[in-house]
C-alpha positions as CSV (number, residue, x, y, z in Angstrom):
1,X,17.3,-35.1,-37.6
2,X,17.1,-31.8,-35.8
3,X,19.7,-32.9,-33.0
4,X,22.4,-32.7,-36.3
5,X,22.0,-29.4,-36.2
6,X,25.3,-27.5,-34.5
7,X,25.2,-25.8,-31.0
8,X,25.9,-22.5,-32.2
9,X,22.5,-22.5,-35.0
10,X,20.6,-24.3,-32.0
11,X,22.1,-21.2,-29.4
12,X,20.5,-18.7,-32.0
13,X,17.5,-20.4,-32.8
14,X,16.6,-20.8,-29.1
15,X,17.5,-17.5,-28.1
16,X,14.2,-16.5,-29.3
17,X,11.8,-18.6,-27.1
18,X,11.2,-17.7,-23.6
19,X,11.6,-20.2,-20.4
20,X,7.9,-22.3,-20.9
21,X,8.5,-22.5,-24.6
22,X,12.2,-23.6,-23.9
23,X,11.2,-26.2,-21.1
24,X,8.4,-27.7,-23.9
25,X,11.3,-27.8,-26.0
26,X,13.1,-29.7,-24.1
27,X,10.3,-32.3,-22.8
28,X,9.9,-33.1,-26.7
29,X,13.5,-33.3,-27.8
30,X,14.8,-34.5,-24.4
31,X,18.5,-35.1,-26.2
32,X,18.4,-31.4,-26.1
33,X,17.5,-30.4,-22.4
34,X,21.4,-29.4,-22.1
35,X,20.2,-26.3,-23.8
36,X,18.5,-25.9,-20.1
37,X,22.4,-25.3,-18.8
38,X,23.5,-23.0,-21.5
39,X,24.1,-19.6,-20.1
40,X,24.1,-18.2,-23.5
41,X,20.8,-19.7,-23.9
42,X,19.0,-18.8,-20.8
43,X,19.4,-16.0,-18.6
44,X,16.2,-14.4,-17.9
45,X,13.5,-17.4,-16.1
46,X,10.7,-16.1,-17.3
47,X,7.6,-17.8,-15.4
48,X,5.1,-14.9,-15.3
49,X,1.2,-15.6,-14.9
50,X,2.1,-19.0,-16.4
51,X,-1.1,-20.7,-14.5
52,X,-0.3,-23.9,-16.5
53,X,2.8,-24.9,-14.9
54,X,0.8,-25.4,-11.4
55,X,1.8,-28.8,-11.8
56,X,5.8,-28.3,-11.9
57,X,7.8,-27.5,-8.7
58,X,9.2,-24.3,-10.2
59,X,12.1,-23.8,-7.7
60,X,13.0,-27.6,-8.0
61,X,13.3,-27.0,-12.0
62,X,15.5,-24.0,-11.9
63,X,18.0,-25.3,-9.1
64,X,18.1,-28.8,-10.5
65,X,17.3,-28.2,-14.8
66,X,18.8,-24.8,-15.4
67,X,22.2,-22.9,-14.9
68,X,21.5,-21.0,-12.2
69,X,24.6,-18.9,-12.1
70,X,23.9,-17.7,-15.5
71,X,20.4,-15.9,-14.1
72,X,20.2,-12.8,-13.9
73,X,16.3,-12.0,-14.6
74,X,13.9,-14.1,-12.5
75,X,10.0,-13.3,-13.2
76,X,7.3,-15.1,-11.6
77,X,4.7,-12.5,-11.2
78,X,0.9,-14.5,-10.3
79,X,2.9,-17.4,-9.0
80,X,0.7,-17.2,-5.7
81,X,0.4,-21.1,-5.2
82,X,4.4,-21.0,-3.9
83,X,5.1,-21.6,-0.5
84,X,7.5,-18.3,0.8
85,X,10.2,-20.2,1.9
86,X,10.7,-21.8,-1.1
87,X,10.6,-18.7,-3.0
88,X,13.0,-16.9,-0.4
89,X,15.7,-20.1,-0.9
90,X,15.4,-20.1,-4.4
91,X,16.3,-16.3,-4.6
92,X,19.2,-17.6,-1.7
93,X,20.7,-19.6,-4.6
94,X,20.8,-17.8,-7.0
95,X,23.5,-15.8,-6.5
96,X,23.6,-13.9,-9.5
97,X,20.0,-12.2,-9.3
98,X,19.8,-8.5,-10.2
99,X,16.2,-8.4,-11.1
100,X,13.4,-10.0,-9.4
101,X,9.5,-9.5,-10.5
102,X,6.9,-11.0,-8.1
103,X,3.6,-9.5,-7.8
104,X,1.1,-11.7,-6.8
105,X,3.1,-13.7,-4.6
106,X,4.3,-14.5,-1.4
107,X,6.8,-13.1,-1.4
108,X,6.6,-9.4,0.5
109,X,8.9,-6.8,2.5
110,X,8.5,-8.1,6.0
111,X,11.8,-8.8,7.3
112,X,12.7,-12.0,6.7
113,X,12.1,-11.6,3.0
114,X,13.9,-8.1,2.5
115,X,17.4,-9.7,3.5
116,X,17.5,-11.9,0.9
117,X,17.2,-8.6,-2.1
118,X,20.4,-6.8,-1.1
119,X,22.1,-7.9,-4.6
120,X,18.7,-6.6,-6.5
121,X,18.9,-3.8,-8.5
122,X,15.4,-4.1,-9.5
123,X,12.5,-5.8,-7.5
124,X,8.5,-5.2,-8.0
125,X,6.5,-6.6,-4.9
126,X,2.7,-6.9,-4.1
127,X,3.0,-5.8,-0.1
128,X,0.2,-4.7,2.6
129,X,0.8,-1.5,4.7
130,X,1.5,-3.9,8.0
131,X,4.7,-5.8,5.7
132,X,6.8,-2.3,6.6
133,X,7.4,-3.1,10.0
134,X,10.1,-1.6,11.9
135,X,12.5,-4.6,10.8
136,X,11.4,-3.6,7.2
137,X,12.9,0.2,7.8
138,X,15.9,-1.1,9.4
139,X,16.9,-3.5,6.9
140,X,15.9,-0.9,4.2
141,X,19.4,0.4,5.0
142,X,20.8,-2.5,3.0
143,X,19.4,-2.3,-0.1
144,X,22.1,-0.5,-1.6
145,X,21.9,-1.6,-5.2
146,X,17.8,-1.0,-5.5
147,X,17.2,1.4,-8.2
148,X,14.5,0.5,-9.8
149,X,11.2,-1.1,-7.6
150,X,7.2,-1.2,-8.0
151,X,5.0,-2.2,-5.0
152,X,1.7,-3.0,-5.5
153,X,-0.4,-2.1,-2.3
154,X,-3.5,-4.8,-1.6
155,X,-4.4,-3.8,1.4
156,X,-4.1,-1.0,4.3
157,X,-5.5,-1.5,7.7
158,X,-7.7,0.5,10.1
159,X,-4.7,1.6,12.1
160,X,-2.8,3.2,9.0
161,X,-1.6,5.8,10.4
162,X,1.4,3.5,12.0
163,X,2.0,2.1,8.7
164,X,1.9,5.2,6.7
165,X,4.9,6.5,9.0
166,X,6.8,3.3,8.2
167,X,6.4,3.4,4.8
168,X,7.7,7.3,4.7
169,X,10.8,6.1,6.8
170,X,11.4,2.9,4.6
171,X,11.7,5.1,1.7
172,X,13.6,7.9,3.4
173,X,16.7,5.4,3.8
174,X,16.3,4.3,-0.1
175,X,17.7,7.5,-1.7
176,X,19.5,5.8,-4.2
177,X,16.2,5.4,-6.0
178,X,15.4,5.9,-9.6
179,X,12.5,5.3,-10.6
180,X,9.5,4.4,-8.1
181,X,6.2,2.5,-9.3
182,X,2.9,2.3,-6.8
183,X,-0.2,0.7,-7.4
184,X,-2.7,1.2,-4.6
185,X,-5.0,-1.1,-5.3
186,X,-6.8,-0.7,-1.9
187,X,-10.6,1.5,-1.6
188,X,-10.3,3.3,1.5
189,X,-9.8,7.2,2.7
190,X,-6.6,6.1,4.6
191,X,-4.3,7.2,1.8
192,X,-0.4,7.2,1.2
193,X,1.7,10.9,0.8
194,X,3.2,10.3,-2.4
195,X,4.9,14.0,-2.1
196,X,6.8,13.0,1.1
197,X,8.1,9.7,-0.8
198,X,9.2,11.7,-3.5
199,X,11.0,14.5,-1.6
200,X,13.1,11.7,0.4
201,X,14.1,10.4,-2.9
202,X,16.7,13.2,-4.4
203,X,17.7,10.2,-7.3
204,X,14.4,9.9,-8.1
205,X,14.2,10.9,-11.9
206,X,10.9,8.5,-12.5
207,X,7.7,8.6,-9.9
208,X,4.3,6.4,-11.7
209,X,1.3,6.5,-9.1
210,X,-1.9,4.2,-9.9
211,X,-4.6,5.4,-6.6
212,X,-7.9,4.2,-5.9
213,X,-8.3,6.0,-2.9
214,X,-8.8,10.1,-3.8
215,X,-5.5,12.0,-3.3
216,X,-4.9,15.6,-3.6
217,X,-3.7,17.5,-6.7
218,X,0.3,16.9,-6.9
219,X,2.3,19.4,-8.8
220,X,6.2,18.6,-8.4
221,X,7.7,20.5,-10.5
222,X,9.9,22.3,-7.9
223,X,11.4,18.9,-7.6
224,X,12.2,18.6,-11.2
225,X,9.6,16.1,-11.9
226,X,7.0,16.8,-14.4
227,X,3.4,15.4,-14.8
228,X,3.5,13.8,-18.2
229,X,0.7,11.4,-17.8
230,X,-2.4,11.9,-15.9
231,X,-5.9,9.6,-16.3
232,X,-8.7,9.8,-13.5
233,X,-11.5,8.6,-15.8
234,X,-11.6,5.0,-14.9
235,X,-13.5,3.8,-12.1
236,X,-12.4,6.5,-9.9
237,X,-8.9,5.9,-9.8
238,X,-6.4,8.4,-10.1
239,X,-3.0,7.6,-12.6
240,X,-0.2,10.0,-13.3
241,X,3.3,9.6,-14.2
242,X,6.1,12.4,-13.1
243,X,9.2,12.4,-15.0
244,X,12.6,14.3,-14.7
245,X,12.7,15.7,-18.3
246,X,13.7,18.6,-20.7
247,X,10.5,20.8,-21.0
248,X,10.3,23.0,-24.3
249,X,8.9,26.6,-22.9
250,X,5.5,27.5,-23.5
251,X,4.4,27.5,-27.5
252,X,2.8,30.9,-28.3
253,X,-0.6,30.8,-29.8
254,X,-0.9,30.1,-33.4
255,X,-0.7,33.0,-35.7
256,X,-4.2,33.5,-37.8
257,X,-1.6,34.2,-40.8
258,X,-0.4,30.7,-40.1
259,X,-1.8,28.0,-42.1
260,X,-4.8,25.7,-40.6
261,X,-4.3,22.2,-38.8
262,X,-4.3,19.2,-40.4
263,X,-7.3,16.7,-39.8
264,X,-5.7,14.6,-37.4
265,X,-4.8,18.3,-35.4
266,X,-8.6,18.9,-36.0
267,X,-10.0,15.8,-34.8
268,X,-7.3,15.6,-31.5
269,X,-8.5,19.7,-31.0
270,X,-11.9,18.4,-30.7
271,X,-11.2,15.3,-28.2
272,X,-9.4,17.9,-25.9
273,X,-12.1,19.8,-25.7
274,X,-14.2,16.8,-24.8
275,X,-12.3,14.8,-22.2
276,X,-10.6,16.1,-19.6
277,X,-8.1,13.4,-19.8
278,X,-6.1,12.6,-23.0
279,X,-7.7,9.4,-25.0
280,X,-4.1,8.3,-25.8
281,X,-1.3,5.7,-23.6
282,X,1.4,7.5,-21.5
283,X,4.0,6.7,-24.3
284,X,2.2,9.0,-26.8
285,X,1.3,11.8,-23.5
286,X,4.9,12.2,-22.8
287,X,5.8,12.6,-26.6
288,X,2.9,15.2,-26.5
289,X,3.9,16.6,-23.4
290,X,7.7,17.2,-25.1
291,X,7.2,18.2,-28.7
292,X,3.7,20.0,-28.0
293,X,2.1,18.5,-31.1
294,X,0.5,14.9,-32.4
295,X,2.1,15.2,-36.1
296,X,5.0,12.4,-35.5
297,X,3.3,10.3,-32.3
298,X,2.7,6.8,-33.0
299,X,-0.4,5.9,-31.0
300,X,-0.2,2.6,-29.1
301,X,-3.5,3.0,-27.0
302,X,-6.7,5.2,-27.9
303,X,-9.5,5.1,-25.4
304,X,-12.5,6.8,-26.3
305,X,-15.4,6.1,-23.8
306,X,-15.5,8.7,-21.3
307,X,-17.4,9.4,-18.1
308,X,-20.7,11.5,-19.8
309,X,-21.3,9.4,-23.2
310,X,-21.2,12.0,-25.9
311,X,-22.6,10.4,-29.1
312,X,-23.2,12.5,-31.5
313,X,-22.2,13.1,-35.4
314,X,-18.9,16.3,-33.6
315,X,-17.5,12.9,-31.6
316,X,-17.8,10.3,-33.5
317,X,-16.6,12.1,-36.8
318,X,-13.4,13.2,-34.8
319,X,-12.8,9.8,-33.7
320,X,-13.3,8.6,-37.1
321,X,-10.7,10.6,-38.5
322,X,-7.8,10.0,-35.8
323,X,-8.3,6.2,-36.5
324,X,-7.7,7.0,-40.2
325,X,-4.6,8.5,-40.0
326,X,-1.4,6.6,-40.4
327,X,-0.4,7.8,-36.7
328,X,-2.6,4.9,-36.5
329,X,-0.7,2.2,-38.0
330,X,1.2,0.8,-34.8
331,X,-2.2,0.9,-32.3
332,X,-2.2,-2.1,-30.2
333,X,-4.8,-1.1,-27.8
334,X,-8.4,0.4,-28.7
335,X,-11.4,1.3,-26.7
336,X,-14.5,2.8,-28.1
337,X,-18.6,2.3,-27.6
338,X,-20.6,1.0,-30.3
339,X,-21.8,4.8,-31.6
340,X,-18.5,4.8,-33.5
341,X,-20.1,2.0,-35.8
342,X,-23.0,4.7,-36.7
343,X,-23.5,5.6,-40.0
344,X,-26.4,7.7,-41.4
345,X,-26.3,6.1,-44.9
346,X,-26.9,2.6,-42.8
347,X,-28.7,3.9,-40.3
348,X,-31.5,5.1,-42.8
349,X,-31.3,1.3,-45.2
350,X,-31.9,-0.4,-41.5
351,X,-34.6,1.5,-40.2
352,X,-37.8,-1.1,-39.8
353,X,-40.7,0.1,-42.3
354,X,-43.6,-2.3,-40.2
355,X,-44.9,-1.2,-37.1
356,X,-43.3,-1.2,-33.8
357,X,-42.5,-5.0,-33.6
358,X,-38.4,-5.3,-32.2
359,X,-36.7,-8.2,-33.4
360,X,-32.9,-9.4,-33.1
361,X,-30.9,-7.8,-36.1
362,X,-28.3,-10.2,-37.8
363,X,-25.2,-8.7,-39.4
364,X,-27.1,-8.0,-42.8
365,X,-24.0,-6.0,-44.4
366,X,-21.0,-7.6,-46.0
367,X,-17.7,-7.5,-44.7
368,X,-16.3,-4.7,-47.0
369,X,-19.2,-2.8,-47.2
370,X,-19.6,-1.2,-43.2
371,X,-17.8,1.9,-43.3
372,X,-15.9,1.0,-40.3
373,X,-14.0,-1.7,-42.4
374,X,-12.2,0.2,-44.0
375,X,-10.8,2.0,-41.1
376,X,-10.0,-1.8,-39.3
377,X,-8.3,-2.7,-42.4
378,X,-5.3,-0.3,-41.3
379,X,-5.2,-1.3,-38.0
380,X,-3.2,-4.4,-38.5
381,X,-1.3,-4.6,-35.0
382,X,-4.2,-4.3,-33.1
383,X,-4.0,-6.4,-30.3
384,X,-6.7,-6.0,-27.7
385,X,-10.3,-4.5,-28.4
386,X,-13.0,-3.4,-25.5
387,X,-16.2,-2.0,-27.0
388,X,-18.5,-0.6,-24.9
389,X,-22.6,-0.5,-25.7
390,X,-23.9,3.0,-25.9
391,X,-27.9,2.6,-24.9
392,X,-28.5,6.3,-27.0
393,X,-27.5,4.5,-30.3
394,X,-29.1,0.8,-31.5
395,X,-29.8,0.9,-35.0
396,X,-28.8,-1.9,-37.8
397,X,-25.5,0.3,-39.0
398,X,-24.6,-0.2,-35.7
399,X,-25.1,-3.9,-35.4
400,X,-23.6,-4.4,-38.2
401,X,-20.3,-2.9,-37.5
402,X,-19.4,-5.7,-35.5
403,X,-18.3,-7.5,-38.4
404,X,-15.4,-6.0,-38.1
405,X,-13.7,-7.6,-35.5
406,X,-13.3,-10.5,-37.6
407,X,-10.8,-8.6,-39.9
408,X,-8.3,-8.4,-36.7
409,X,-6.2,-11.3,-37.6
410,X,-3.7,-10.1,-34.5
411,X,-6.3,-10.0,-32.0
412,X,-5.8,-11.3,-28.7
413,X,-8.1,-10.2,-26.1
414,X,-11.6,-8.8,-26.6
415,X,-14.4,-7.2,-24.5
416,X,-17.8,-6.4,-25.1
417,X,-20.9,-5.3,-23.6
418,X,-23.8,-7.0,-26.1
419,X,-26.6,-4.2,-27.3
420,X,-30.1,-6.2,-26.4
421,X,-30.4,-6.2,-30.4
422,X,-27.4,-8.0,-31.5
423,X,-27.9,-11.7,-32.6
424,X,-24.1,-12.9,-31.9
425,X,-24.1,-14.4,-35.3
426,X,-20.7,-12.8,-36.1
427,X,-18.6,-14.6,-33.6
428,X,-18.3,-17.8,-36.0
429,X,-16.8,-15.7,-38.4
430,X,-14.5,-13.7,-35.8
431,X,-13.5,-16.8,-33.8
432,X,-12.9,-18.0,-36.8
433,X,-10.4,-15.3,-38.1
434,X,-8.8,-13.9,-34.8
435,X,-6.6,-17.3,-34.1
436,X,-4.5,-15.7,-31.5
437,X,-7.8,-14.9,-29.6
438,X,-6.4,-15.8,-25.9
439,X,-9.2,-14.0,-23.9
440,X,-12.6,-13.4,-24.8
441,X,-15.0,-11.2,-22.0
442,X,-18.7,-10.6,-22.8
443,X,-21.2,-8.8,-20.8
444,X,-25.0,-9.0,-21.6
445,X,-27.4,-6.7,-19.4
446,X,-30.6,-8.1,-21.1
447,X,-32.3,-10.7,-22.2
448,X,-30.9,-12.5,-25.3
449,X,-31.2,-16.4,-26.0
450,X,-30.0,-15.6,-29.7
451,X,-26.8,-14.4,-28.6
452,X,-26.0,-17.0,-25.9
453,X,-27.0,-19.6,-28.7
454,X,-24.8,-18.3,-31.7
455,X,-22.3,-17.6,-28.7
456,X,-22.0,-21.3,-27.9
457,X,-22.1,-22.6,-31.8
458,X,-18.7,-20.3,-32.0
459,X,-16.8,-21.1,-29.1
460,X,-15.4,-24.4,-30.8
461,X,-13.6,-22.3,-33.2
462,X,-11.8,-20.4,-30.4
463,X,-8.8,-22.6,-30.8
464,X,-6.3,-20.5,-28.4
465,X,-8.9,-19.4,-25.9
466,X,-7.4,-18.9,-22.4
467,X,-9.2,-16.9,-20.4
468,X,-13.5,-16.7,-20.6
469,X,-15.1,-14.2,-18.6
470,X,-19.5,-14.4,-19.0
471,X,-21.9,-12.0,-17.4
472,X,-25.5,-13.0,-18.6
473,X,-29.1,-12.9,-16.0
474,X,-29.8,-17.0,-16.9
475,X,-26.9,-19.6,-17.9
476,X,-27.7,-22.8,-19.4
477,X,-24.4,-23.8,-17.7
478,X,-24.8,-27.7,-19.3
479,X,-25.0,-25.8,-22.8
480,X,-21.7,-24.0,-22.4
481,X,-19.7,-26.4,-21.1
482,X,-20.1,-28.7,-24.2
483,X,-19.0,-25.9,-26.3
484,X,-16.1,-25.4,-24.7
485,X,-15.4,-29.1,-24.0
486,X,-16.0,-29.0,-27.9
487,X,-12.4,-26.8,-28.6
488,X,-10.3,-29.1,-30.0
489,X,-6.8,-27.7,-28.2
490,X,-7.2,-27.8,-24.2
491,X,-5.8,-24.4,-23.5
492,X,-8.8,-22.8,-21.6
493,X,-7.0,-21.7,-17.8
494,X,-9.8,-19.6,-16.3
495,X,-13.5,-19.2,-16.3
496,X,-15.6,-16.5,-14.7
497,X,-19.4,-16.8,-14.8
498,X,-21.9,-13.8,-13.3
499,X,-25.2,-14.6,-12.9
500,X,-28.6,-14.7,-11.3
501,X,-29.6,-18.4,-11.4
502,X,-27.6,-21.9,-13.2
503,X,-30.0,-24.0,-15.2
504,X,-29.7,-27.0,-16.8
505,X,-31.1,-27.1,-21.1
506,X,-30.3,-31.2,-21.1
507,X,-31.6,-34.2,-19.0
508,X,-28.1,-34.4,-17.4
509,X,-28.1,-34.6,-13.2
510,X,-25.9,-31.6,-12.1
511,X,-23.3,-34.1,-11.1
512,X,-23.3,-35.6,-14.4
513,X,-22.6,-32.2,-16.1
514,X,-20.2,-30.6,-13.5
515,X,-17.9,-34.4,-14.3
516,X,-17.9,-34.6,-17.7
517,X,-16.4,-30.8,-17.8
518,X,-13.6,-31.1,-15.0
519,X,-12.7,-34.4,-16.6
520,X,-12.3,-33.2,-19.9
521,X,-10.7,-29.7,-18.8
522,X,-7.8,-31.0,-16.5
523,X,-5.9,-28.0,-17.3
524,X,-8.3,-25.3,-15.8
525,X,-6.5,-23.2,-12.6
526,X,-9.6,-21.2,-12.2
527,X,-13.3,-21.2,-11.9
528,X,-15.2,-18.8,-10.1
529,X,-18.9,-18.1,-10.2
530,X,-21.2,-15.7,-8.9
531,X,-24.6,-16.7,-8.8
532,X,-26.8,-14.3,-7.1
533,X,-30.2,-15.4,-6.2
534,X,-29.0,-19.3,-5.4
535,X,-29.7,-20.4,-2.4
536,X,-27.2,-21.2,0.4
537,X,-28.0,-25.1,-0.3
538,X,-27.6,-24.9,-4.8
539,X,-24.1,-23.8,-4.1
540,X,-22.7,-25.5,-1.2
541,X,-24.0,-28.7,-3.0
542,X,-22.0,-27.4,-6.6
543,X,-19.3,-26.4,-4.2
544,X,-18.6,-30.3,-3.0
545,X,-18.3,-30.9,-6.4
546,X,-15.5,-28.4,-7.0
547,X,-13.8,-29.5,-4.2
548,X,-13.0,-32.8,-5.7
549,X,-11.6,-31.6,-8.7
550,X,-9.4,-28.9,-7.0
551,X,-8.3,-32.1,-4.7
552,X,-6.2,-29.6,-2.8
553,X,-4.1,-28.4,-5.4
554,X,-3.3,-24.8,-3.6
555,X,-2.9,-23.3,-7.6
556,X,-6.4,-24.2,-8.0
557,X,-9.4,-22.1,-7.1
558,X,-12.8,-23.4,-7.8
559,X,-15.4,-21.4,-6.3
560,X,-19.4,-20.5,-6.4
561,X,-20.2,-17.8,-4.5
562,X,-23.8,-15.7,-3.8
563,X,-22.4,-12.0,-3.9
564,X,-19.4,-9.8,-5.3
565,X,-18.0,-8.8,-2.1
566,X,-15.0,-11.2,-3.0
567,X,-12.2,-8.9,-3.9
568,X,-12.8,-6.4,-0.4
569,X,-13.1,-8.5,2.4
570,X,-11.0,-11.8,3.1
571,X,-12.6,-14.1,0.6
572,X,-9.9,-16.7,-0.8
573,X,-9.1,-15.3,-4.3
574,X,-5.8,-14.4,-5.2
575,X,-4.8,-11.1,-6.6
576,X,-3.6,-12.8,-10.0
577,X,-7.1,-13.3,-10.9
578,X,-8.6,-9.8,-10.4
579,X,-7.8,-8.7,-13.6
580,X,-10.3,-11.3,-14.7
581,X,-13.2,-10.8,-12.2
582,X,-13.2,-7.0,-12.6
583,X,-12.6,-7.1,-16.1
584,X,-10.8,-3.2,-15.7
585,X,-10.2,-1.3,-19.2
586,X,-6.7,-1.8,-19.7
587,X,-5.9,0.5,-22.8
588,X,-4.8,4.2,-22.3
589,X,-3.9,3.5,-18.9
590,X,-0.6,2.9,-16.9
591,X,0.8,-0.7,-18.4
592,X,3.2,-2.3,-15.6
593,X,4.8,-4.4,-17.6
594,X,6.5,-1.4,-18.8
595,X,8.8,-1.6,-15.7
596,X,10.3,-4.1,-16.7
């Protein structure tokens, strides 16, 4: 019935999928999988941190399924499972390339690779300092039609100062830049001279820096680039974007004839007096930056933890009323700890009236009564939500503002650190609601059986889960795997588990319960846990058991592991997963997928 459809609907129709949703299009209606070979179709292969494909020979598909003359866009960013010559011949082929996006893989800019991107006009990289060797400088010569390029740095050696000079003289012959992305993702004092880069780069007009290493104050102004985005409160690292743009001159200070600020100017006078850093994405900083007021910005991101928590009535108040305004209508990202739930009218129908007994508080306040409802009601394209517990403030107003999540219905990705008090039992209810939930991070410093109880009661409901990410002191590690055995659709790709000790709630032999997950979960790419105080013995005897379900699939990594050393010394887990294992704030902060 739906092959009777003509090519020109199907052309429209399909236009609107990208390439995995295409290729399961194709595998179901197989009649169809000509589509595959329509350039008007398919230009842009679009594989990115698609861990579920590890079993399909990616460069096989696109030389053999799809038109490969008709691709112009090739993105296989967290890919890291690909051999490098494969990757290097399948960018060979295809001769029409102009944009290539692979961080996280093999690929790199020694010299053997860099030959292959002189028809690229825009190419994002994860490299070390040793990949700019002098063949790298030479042949830096021929990238001609680069303009646009992000490296992300993993690594720089003891030696740097050898690489540092190569990576000055790479960029040196690359003055047809425009715009210049680095993240440098490595910890150590040896540190790259962004100001050199950017004075051998007279094109530049765009220059984004993420650092974890502590670089100087830059001002570049008398290169015409302007600091429109700056963030150093997270973890340490230091984020600014420069831009070459149209300043307007200085605004003279307001009049005291004038009339007063709005609110929303009230509440954003009292954040900039709080954080030294703007609580907003670098979309909404620039548009600051520009028009020197917030009246007409859109916010996107809002971040409102800071470095020195500052709870109190001035704060929270001020928060409060920025997440009321309709500048608020279009936030995707929001961070915030759990003080912004505090209300005094709660606060005081919550406090216990018995003694000095403490007991787990349940969410004893319907939906639509919290205050905090109200303002979660507005934000209906909020996407991804990170609160953050704030030790000054545990009172039942508080715990019960987590109800709100529930009334998120475009949530995708939450993170929260559990107060000692809070029961869990609204996760049914928000597991229930959030059905685009794709990655789900919870951190639990204390003690708190309730939680992890309700916790694994909800987890069947969590229907488009993805990505898990657990830190808790004890796991029943037999209890959670039968809840998430118990989600019906088999999406789950990656697990990460934190704790002191594994134990087992059932009668089931470790080998028993370590089976009947991996069986069940054929789909899972990765698995990592940390247990801390396990013996050398409990986890090489779990690790044999890994090892047979990884059966050397190289996309697979199943690990157990005694320490978290594994991201700075040469421990075997790939970059693509970091974002999981360090679990990193991601809202208000420099998004790289906005290069491309």
């Amino acid at each position: 019935m739906v092959a009777l459809l003509p090519n020109e609907i199907w052309e429209q129709i399909l236009e609107y999928l990208d390439t995995f949703e295409l290729m399961q299009f194709c595998i179901a209606f197989p009649n169809l999988d000509y589509f595959l070979e329509d350039g008007k179709v398919i230009k842009t292969i679009d594989f990115a941190r698609k861990f579920v494909i590890f079993n399909l020979d990616v460069c096989q598909f696109i030389l053999t399924k799809v038109n490969y003359n008709a691709i112009k866009t090739l993105k296989i960013d967290g890919l890291y499972w690909i051999p490098a010559q494969d990757l290097r011949k399948m960018v060979r082929d295809l001769k029409n390339l102009k944009e290539l996006c692979a961080i996280d893989t093999n690929l790199s800019l020694k010299e053997k690779d860099i030959v292959e991107y002189g028809k690229l006009s825009r190419l994002s990289l994860t490299v070390e300092d040793t990949h700019f060797e002098a063949g790298t400088v030479i042949y830096a010569k021929y990238l001609v039609d680069l303009k646009y390029m992000f490296l992300k740095i993993t690594s720089k050696q003891e030696d740097h100062i050898t690489g540092a000079s190569n990576v000055i003289s790479f960029f040196a012959r690359m003055d047809q830049l425009k715009e210049l992305w680095i993240s440098d993702d490595e910890e150590s004092v040896n540190r790259i001279d962004y100001e050199r880069i950017a004075v051998s780069l007279p094109n530049l007009s765009k220059l984004v820096i993420k650092s974890k290493c502590v670089i100087p104050y830059y001002d570049l102004r008398y290169l015409g680039l302007f600091k429109v985005f700056e963030c150093k409160r997270c973890n340490f690292e230091t984020e600014f974007i420069c831009e070459r743009v149209r300043t307007r001159g200085s605004i003279c200070k307001p009049s005291i004839f004038e009339p007063k600020g709005t609110a929303l100017e009230n509440a954003w006078d009292v954040f900039m007096s709080l954080h030294k850093d703007m609580p907003c994405g670098s979309k909404e900083s620039r548009q600051i930056y520009l028009n020197h007021n917030i009246k007409d910005v859109n916010f996107v991101d809002l971040n409102f933890c800071q470095a020195v928590i500052l709870c109190n009535t001035k704060y929270t108040n001020a928060a409060l009323e920025i997440l009321s305004s309709k500048n608020c209508k279009f936030l995707k990202r929001l961070s915030f700890r759990s003080c912004l739930f505090s209300t005094e009218e709660l606060d005081k129908l919550s406090r216990p009236t018995t003694g000095f007994k403490k007991q787990r508080i349940g969410l004893q306040t319907k939906t639509d009564k919290h205050p905090f409802c109200k303002i979660t009601k507005k934000l209906k394209s909020l996407k991804e939500l990170e609160i953050y517990y704030c030790p000054n403030c545990v009172t039942g107003g508080i715990i019960a503002g987590y109800i709100s999540i529930s009334m998120l219905p475009k949530l995708e990705k939450l993170s929260l650190e559990i107060p000692h008090l809070l029961d869990g039992s609204f996760l049914e209810d928000s597991l229930k609601k959030c059905k685009k939930l794709h990655t789900l991070s919870l951190t639990c410093e204390y003690p708190n059986e309730k939680f992890i109880i309700n916790l694994c009661k909800s987890l069947k409901h969590a229907t488009s889960l993805r990505n898990f990410r657990l830190m808790y002191k004890e796991v029943a590690i037999d209890r959670l795997f039968e809840s998430l055995v118990s989600i019906k659709d088999k999406k789950l790709q990656r697990i990460f588990l934190s704790c002191e000790n594994i134990r087992y709630a059932t009668n089931k032999s470790e080998l028993e319960v370590y089976t009947d997950f991996f069986q069940e979960q054929s789909q899972l790419v990765f698995f990592f846990v940390v247990a801390s105080k396990h013996t050398a013995k409990q986890n090489t005897d779990i690790q044999s058991i890994l090892n047979v379900y990884k059966a050397d699939n190289p996309a697979k990594i199943f690990l157990i592991h005694k320490d978290n050393h594994y991201v700075r010394h040469n421990f075997p887990l790939p970059t693509a997963h970091h974002d999981l294992v360090l679990n990193r704030t991601n809202v208000s902060v420099i998004h790289f997928d906005e290069f491309y």
